[in-house]
C-alpha positions as a Markdown table, in Angstrom:
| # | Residue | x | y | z |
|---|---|---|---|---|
| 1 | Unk | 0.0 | 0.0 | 0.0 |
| 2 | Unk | 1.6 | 3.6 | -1.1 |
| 3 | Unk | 1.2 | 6.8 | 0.7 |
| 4 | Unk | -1.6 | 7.8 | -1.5 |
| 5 | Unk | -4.0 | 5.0 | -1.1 |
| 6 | Unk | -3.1 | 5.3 | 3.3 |
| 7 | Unk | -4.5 | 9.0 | 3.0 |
| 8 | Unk | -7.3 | 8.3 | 0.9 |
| 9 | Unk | -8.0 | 5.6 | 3.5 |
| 10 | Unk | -7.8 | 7.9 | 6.4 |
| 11 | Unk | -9.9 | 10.8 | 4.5 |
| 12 | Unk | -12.4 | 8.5 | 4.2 |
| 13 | Unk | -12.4 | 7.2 | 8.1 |
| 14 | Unk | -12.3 | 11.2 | 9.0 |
| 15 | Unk | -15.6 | 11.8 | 6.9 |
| 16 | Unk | -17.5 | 8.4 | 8.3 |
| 17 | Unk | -16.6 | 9.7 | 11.7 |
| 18 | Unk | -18.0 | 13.1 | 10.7 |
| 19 | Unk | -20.7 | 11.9 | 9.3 |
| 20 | Unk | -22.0 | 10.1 | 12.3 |
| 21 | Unk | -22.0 | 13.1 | 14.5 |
| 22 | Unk | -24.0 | 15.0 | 12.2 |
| 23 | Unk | -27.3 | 13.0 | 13.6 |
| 24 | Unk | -28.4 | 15.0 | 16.9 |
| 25 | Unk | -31.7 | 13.1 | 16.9 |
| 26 | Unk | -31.5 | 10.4 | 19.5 |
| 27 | Unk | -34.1 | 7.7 | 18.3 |
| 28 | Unk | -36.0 | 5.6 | 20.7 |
| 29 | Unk | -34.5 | 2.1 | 20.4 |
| 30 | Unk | -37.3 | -0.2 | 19.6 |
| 31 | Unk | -36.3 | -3.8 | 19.1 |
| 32 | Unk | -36.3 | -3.1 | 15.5 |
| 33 | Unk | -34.0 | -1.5 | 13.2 |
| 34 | Unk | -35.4 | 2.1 | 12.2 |
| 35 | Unk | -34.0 | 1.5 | 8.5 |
| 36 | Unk | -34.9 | -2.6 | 7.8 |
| 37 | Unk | -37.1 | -2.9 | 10.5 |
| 38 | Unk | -34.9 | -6.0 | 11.6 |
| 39 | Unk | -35.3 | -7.5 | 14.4 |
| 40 | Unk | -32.3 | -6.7 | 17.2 |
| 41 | Unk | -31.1 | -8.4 | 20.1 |
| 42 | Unk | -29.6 | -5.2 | 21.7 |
| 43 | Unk | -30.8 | -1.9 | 22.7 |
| 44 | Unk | -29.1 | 0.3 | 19.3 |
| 45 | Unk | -31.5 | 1.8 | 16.6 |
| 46 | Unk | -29.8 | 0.6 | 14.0 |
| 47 | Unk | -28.6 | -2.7 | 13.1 |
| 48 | Unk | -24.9 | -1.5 | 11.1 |
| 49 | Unk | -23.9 | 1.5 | 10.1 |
| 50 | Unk | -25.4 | 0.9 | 6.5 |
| 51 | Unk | -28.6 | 1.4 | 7.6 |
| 52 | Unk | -28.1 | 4.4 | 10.1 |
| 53 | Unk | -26.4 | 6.4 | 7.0 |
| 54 | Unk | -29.4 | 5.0 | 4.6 |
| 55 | Unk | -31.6 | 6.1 | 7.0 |
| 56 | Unk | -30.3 | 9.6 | 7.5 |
| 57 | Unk | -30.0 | 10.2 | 3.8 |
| 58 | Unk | -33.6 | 10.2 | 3.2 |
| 59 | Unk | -34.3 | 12.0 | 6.1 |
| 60 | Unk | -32.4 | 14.8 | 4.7 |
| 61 | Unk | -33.5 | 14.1 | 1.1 |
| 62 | Unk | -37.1 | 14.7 | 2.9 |
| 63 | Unk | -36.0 | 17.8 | 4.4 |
| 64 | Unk | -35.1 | 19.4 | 1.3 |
């Protein structure tokens, strides 16, 4: 791995992390994923980060 493809890999770490504390709204964990609607064993609303990034994109698709 060259020096190029370690900073894209850290650019991209640095924009997940930033991306994840963009969300202030704390959602009620249910038992259910609030993207898939998957049932989950422990108390998160989300069951991966997949569906906690698909799930704030079309809340701010909505918004706009």
């Amino acid at each position: 791995m060259n020096e190029a493809d370690e900073a894209h890999k850290i650019t991209e770490l640095n924009m997940a992390i930033s991306l994840s504390n963009l969300s202030t709204e704390k959602l009620e964990t249910t038992g259910q994923c609030h993207n898939c609607f998957e049932h989950l064993y422990e108390q998160v609303p989300f069951c991966d980060a997949d569906c906690r990034d698909d799930y704030e994109q079309r809340k701010r698709f909505k918004g706009s």
